[in-house]
Each structure stands twice: as structure tokens, then as C-alpha cells.
C-alpha positions as CSV (number, residue, x, y, z in Angstrom):
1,X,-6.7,-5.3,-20.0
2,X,-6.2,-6.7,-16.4
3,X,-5.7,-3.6,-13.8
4,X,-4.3,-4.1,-10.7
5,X,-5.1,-2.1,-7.8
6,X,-2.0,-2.3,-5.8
7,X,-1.2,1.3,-5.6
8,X,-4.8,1.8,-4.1
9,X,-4.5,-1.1,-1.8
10,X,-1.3,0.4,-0.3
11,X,-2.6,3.8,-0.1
12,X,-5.4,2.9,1.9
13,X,-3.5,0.8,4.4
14,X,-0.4,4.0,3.9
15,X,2.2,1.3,3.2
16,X,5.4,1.5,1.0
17,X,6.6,0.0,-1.5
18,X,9.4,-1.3,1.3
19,X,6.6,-2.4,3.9
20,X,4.8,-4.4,1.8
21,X,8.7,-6.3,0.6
22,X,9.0,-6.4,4.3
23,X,5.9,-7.9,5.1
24,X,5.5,-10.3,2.2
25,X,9.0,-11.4,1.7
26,X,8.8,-10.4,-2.2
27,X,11.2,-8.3,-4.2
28,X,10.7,-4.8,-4.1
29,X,11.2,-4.7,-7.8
30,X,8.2,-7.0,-8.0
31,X,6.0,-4.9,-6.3
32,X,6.9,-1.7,-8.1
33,X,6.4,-3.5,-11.5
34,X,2.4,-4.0,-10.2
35,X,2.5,-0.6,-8.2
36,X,2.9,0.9,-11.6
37,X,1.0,-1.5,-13.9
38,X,4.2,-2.5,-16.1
39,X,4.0,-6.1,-15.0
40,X,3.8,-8.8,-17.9
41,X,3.1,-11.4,-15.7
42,X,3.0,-12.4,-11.8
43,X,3.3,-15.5,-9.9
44,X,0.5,-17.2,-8.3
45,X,2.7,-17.2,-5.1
46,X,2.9,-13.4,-5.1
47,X,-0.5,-13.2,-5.6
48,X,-1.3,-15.3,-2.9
49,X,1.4,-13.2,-0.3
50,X,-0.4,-10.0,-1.5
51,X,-4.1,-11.5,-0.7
52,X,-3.1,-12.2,2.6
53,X,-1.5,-9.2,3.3
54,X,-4.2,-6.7,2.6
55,X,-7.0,-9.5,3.5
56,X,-8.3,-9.7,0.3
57,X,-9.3,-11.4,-2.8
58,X,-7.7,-12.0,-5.9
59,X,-10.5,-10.0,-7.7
60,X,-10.1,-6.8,-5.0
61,X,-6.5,-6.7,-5.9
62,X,-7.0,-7.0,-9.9
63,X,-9.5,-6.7,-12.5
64,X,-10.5,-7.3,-15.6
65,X,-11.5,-5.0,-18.1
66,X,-12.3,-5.6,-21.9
67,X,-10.7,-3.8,-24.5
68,X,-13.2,-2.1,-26.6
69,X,-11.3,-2.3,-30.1
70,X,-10.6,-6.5,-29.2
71,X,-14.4,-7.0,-28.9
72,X,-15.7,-8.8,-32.4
């Protein structure tokens, strides 16, 4: 399972959903689908607007984490 931390990120720096479209140029939509974790998959250019708007890295903003039943 990959987690992003998004919601955290923005909570910390007490932006919106709206400020962070503002700021990054991305579709709001795009952000709320990794604000809540429903995102199937995201673009290296989003990624790469994100990183630079909270001064991050990509592994701040998501992680890995196994998946105990997947493990053989």
C-alpha cells in the first residue's frame, strides 16, 4: 500500500485544498483524489509541483507500506 501524506502536509502549512490548486497550477480534483487517498495513479509532473510546494521529497510526501497478507 503507498500512503500519501498530503492531508498532513497541508495541515501543517494550514492550506486548502484551493491554495495548494492555486499555488501549483493542478486540478483541484487532483488534489482531493490524494487528499483523501482514492488516487489510482498520479503524474510525475504533479508530484514534482507538490515537492516544491511544500519543499519536500518525494518520500515525505508518500510512503510505502507492505501489505501483510501479500508478503509470501
Amino acid at each position: 500500500m503507498v500512503r500519501c501524506h498530503l492531508s498532513r502536509l497541508m495541515g501543517e502549512h494550514k492550506l486548502k485544498i484551493a491554495d495548494v490548486a492555486r499555488e501549483t497550477g493542478l486540478h483541484r480534483n487532483t488534489i482531493t483524489l490524494l487528499y483523501n487517498e482514492t488516487a489510482n495513479r498520479v503524474d510525475l509532473e504533479t508530484i514534482d509541483r507538490l515537492c516544491a510546494l511544500f519543499e519536500c521529497t518525494v518520500g515525505e510526501l508518500f510512503e510505502y507500506i507492505p501489505d501483510a497478507t501479500n508478503t509470501a
